[in-house]
TORBAMAR-976982 format. One line per field, with one value per residue (C-alpha): x, y, z; residue number from 1. Coordinates in steps of 0.25 Angstrom, whole numbers. Example, Ala and Ser with C-alpha at 12.3 -4.5 7.8 and 13.67 -1.06 7.14 Angstrom:
<sites>
x 49 / 55 .
y -18 / -4 .
z 31 / 29 .
resi 1 / 2 .
</sites>
This chain:
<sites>
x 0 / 6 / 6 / 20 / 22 / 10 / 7 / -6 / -13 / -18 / -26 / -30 / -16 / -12 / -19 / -28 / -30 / -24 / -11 / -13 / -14 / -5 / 5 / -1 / 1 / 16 / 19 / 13 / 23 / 14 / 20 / 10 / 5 / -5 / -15 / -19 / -25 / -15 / -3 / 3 / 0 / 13 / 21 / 11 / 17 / 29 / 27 / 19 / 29 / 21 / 27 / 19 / 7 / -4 / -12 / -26 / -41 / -50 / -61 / -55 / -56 / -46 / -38 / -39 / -37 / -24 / -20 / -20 / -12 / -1 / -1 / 1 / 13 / 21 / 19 / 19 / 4 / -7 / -10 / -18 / -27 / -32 / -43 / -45 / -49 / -52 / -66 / -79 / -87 / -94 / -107 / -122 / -128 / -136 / -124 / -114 / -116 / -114 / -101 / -98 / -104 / -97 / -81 / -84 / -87 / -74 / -66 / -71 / -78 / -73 / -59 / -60 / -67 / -54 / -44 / -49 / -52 / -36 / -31 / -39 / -35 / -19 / -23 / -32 / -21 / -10 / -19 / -17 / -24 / -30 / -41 / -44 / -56 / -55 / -70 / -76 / -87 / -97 / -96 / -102 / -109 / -113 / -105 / -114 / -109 / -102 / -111 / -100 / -91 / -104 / -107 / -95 / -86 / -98 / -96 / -80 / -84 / -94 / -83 / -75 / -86 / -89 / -74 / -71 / -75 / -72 / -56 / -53 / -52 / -40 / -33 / -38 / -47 / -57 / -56 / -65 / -61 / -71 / -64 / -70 / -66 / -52 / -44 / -41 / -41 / -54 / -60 / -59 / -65 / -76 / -79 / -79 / -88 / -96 / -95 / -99 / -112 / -116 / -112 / -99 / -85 / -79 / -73 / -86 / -90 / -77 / -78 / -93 / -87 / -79 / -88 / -101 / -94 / -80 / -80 / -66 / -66 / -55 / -52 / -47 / -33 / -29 / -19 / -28 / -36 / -21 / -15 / -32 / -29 / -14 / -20 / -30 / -20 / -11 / -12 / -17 / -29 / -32 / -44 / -51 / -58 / -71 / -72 / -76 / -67 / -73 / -63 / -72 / -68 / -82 / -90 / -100 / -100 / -108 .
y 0 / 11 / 25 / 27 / 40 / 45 / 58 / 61 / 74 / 72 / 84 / 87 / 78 / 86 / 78 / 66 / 57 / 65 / 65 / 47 / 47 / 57 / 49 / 36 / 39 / 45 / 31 / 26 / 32 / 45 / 58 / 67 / 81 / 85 / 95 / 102 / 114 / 118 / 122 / 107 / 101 / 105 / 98 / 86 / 86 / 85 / 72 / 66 / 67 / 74 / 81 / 94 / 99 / 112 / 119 / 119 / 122 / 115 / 124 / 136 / 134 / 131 / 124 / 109 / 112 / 120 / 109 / 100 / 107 / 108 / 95 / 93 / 103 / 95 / 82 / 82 / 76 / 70 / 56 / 54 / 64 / 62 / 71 / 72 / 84 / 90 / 87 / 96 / 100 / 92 / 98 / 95 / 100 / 111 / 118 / 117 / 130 / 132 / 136 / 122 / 116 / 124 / 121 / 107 / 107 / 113 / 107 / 93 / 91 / 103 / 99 / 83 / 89 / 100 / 89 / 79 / 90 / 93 / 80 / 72 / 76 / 72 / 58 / 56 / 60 / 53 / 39 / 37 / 45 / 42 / 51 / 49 / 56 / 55 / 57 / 53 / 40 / 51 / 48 / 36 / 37 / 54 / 56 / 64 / 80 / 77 / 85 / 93 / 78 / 70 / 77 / 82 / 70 / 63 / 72 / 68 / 54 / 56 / 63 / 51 / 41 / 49 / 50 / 37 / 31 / 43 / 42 / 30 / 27 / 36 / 27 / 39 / 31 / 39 / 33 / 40 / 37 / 38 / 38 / 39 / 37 / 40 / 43 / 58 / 72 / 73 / 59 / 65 / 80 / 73 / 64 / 75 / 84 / 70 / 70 / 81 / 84 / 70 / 78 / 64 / 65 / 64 / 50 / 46 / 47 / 42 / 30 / 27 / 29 / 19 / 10 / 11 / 18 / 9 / -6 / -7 / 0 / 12 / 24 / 24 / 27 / 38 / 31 / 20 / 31 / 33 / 19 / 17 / 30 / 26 / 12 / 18 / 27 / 14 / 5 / -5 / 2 / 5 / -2 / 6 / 18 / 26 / 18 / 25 / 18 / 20 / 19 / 20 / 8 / 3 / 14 / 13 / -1 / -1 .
z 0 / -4 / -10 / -14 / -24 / -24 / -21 / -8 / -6 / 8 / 11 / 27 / 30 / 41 / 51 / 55 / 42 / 32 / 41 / 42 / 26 / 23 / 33 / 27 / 12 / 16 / 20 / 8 / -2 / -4 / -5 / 1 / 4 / 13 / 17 / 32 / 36 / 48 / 50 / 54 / 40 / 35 / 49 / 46 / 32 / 35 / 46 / 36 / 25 / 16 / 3 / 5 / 12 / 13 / 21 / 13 / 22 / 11 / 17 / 6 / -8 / -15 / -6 / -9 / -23 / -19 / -9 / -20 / -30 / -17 / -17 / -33 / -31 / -21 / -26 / -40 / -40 / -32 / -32 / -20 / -14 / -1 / 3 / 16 / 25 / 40 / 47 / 44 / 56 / 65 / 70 / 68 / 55 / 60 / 66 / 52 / 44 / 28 / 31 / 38 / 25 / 17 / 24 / 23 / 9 / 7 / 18 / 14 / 0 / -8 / -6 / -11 / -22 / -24 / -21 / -30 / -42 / -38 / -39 / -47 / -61 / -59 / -54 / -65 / -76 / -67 / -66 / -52 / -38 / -26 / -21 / -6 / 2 / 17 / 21 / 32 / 37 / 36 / 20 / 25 / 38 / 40 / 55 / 65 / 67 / 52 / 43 / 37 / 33 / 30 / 19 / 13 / 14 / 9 / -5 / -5 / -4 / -13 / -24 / -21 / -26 / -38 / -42 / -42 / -54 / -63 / -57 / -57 / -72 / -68 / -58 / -46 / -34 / -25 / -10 / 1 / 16 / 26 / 40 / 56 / 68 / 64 / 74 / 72 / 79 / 68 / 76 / 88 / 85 / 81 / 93 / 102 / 92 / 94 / 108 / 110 / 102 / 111 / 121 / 125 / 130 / 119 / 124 / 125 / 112 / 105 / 114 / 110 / 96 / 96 / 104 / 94 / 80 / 79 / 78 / 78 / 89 / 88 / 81 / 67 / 65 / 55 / 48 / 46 / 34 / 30 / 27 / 18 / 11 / 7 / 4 / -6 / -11 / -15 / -29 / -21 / -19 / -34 / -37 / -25 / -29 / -25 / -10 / 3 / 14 / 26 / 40 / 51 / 61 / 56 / 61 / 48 / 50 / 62 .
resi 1 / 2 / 3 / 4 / 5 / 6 / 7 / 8 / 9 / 10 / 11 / 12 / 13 / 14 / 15 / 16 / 17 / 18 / 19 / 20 / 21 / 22 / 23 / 24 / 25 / 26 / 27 / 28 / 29 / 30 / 31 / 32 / 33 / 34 / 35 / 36 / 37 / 38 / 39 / 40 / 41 / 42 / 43 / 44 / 45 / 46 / 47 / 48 / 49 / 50 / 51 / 52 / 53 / 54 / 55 / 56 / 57 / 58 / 59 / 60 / 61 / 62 / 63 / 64 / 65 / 66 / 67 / 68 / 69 / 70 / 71 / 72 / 73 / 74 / 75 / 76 / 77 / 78 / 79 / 80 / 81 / 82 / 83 / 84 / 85 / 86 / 87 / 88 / 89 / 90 / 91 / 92 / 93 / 94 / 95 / 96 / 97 / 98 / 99 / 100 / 101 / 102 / 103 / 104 / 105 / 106 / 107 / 108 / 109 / 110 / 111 / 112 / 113 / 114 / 115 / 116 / 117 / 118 / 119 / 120 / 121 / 122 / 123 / 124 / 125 / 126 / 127 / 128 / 129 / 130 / 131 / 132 / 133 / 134 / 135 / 136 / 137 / 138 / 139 / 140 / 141 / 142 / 143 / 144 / 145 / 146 / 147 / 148 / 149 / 150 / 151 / 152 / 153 / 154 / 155 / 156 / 157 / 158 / 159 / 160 / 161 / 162 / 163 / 164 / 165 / 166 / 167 / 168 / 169 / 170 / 171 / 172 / 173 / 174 / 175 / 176 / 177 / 178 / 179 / 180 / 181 / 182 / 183 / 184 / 185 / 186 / 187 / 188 / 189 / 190 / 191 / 192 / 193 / 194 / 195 / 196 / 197 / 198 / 199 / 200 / 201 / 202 / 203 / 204 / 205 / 206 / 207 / 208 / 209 / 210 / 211 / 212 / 213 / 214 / 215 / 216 / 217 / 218 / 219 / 220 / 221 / 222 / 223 / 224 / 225 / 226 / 227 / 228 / 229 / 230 / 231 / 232 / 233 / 234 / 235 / 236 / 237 / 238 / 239 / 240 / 241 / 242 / 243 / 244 / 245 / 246 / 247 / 248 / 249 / 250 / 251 / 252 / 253 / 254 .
</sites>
């Protein structure tokens, strides 16, 4: 399994999974440039072992596309994108505003879209490319308090489907990860939102969690999402395409 000389755009790889794939598709043979939105993406850059990196808020227009074309720059190409981005905002429906439907678009949906648009047309002409959505469960089973991720992850699977069969021909795959319970500072924002809407300690809630929600009976690891995404991204994966690979401990198969 291995990803050796290609060349990964990991966006939002400063921390939690894109930081695990990122790391994971270094180890693969991948030379790598990431994305973040603080001032540490370029010190997570450097531990990684990536080739370059940006700071890019998917909220402002323009900035996917530009992320992207910083990435072309520094490696010479891209054959794999990961598109992955920060959480939207947990709150019930009747307290998110236009404004908060309007960052998420943006933040989640408008820049697969931008990305894909970015990258698509080299992979096609080149024959070879990978593109990889980290979603969420909620593409599968909506996730209370997730309005904002429901919906527009829901549209990133969603282009994922619909680009499949028109790339392949191409020798591009679509893949869509739908992560929960992964253990990150992103899992844990959300149980104590959880917690306390139910009005828990939050070591209440998470224990209940894993009790009724997780079979197996502990958290997903990050680096779990990385070692699938580098596997996908490998020649062994080839006859893959258009799949939503669902990591949730069996969550939605209870």
């Amino acid at each position: 399994m291995t990803a050796h000389g290609r060349r990964a755009l990991v966006t939002a790889g400063s921390s939690g999974l894109g930081t695990a794939i990122a790391t994971s598709l270094r180890a693969g043979g991948a030379e790598v440039f990431i994305t973040g939105t603080g001032p540490h993406t370029g010190d997570v850059a450097r531990k990684v072992g990536a080739a370059g990196w940006a700071i890019a808020d998917f909220t402002q227009p323009g900035a996917a596309a530009a992320a992207a074309e910083a990435a072309r720059a520094t490696l010479g190409g891209i054959d794999i994108l990961v598109s992955n981005t920060g959480g939207t905002r947990a709150a019930k429906a009747t307290e998110l505003s236009a404004h908060d439907w309007d960052s998420a678009y943006r933040l989640v949906l408008d820049s697969a879209i931008s990305l894909t648009n970015a990258v698509l047309p080299g992979m096609s002409a080149a024959g070879w490319g990978r593109l990889i959505y980290v979603t969420s469960v909620g593409v599968v089973k909506p996730l209370p308090l997730l309005h904002l991720s429901n919906v527009m992850r829901a549209g990133v699977a969603a282009l994922a489907r619909s680009l499949a069969a028109e790339v392949a021909p191409q020798g591009v795959t679509t893949h869509v990860i739908a992560p929960a319970h992964i253990d990150t500072p992103r899992r844990r924002s959300l149980a104590a939102a959880r917690a306390a809407a139910a009005g828990l300690p939050t070591e209440e809630l998470e224990r209940r969690q894993l009790a009724d929600e997780l079979p197996v009976g502990r958290w997903g690891r990050p680096e779990e999402i990385g070692e699938l995404v580098t596997h996908l991204c490998s020649e062994l994966a080839g006859f893959q395409t258009g799949q939503t690979h669902v990591v949730d401990g069996g969550m939605t198969a209870t």
